[in-house]
C-alpha positions, 0 to 999 in steps of 0.5 A, spaced: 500 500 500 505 504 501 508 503 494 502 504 491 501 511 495 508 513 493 507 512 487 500 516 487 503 521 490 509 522 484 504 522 479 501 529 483 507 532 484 509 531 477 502 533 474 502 538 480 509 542 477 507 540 470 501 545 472 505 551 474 509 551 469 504 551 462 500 557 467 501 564 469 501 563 476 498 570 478 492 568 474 492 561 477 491 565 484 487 570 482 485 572 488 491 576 489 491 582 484 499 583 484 504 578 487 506 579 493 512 584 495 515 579 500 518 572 497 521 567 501 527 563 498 531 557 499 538 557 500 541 550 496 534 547 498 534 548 506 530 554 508 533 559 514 532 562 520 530 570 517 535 575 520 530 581 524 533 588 522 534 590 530 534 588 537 530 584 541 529 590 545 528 594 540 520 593 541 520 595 547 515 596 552 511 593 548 513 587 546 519 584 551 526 582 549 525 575 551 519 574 548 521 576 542 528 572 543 524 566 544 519 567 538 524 567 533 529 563 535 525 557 538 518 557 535 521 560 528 526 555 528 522 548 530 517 550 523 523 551 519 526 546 521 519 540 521 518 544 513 526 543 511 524 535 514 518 535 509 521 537 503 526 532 504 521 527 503 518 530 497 526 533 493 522 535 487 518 540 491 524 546 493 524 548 486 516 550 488 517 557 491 513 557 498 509 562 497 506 557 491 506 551 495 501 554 500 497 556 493 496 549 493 495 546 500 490 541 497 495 538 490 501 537 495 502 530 496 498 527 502 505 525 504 507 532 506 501 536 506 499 537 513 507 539 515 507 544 509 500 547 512 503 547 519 510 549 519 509 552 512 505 556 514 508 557 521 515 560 517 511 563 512 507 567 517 513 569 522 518 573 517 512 576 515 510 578 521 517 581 523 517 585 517 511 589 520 515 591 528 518 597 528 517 603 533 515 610 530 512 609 524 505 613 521 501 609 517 502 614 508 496 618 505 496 612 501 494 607 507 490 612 510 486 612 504 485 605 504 483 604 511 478 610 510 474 607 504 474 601 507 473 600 514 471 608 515 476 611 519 483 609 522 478 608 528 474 604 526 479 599 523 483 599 529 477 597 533 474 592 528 482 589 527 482 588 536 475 585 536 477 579 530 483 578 535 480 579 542 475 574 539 478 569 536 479 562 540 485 558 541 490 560 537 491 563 530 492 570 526 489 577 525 490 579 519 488 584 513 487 583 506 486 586 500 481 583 495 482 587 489 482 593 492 478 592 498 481 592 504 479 586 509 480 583 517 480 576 517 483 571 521 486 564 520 487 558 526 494 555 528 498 557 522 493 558 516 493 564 512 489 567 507 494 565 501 492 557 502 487 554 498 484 552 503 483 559 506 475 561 507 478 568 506 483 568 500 488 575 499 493 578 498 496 580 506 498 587 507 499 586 516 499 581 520 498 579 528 500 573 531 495 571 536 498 564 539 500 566 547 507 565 545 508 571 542 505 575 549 504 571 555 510 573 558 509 579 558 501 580 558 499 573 560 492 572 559 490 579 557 490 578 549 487 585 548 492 589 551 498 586 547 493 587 541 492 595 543 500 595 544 501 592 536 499 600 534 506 602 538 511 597 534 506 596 527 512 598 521 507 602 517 512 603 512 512 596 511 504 596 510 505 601 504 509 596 501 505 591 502 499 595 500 503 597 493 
C-alpha cells in the first residue's frame, strides 16, 4: 500500500509542477491582484532562520526582549526546521517557491501536506510578521486612504482589527487583506493564512498579528487585548505601504 501511495503521490507532484509551469501563476491565484512584495527563498534547498533588522529590545515596552528572543529563535526555528524535514521527503518540491506551495495546500502530496500547512505556514507567517515591528512609524496618505474607504476611519479599523483578535479562540492570526482593492480583517487558526487554498478568506496580506500566547504571555499573560492595543506602538507602517503597493 505504501508503494502504491508513493507512487500516487509522484504522479501529483509531477502533474502538480507540470501545472505551474504551462500557467501564469498570478492568474492561477487570482485572488491576489499583484504578487506579493515579500518572497521567501531557499538557500541550496534548506530554508533559514530570517535575520530581524534590530534588537530584541528594540520593541520595547511593548513587546519584551525575551519574548521576542524566544519567538524567533525557538518557535521560528522548530517550523523551519519540521518544513526543511518535509521537503526532504518530497526533493522535487524546493524548486516550488513557498509562497506557491501554500497556493496549493490541497495538490501537495498527502505525504507532506499537513507539515507544509503547519510549519509552512508557521515560517511563512513569522518573517512576515517581523517585517511589520518597528517603533515610530505613521501609517502614508496612501494607507490612510485605504483604511478610510474601507473600514471608515483609522478608528474604526483599529477597533474592528482588536475585536477579530480579542475574539478569536485558541490560537491563530489577525490579519488584513486586500481583495482587489478592498481592504479586509480576517483571521486564520494555528498557522493558516489567507494565501492557502484552503483559506475561507483568500488575499493578498498587507499586516499581520500573531495571536498564539507565545508571542505575549510573558509579558501580558492572559490579557490578549492589551498586547493587541500595544501592536499600534511597534506596527512598521512603512512596511504596510509596501505591502499595500
Amino acid at each position: 500500500m505504501k508503494k502504491v501511495n508513493n507512487r500516487r503521490d509522484f504522479i501529483k507532484t509531477t502533474a502538480l509542477l507540470s501545472g505551474m509551469a504551462l500557467v501564469d501563476p498570478i492568474q492561477t491565484f487570482a485572488f491576489s491582484p499583484k504578487p506579493t512584495m515579500f518572497e521567501i527563498k531557499a538557500v541550496n534547498g534548506k530554508y533559514e532562520l530570517p535575520a530581524l533588522g534590530y534588537a530584541y529590545n528594540a520593541l520595547e515596552p511593548f513587546i519584551d526582549a525575551k519574548t521576542m528572543e524566544i519567538h524567533h529563535t525557538k518557535h521560528h526555528q522548530a517550523y523551519i526546521n519540521k518544513l526543511n524535514e518535509a521537503l526532504e521527503k518530497e526533493p522535487q518540491l524546493k524548486q516550488i517557491p513557498l509562497e506557491a506551495l501554500l497556493k496549493m495546500i490541497q495538490s501537495l502530496p498527502d505525504s507532506v501536506k499537513n507539515t507544509i500547512r503547519n510549519h509552512g505556514g508557521g515560517y511563512y507567517n513569522h518573517s512576515f510578521f517581523w517585517t511589520l515591528l518597528k517603533t515610530n512609524t505613521k501609517p502614508s496618505a496612501a494607507v490612510e486612504l485605504a483604511i478610510q474607504n474601507s473600514f471608515g476611519s483609522m478608528e474604526q479599523f483599529k477597533k474592528d482589527f482588536e475585536k477579530a483578535g480579542s475574539g478569536l479562540f485558541g490560537s491563530g492570526w489577525v490579519w488584513v487583506i486586500n481583495q482587489m482593492g478592498t481592504l479586509k480583517i480576517v483571521t486564520t487558526a494555528n498557522q493558516d493564512n489567507p494565501l492557502m487554498d484552503i483559506a475561507e478568506h483568500k488575499g493578498k496580506p498587507v499586516l499581520a498579528l500573531d495571536v498564539w500566547e507565545h508571542a505575549y504571555y510573558l509579558k501580558y499573560q492572559n490579557k490578549r487585548a492589551d498586547y493587541l492595543t500595544a501592536f499600534w506602538n511597534v506596527l512598521n507602517w512603512d512596511q504596510v505601504a509596501q505591502n499595500l503597493g
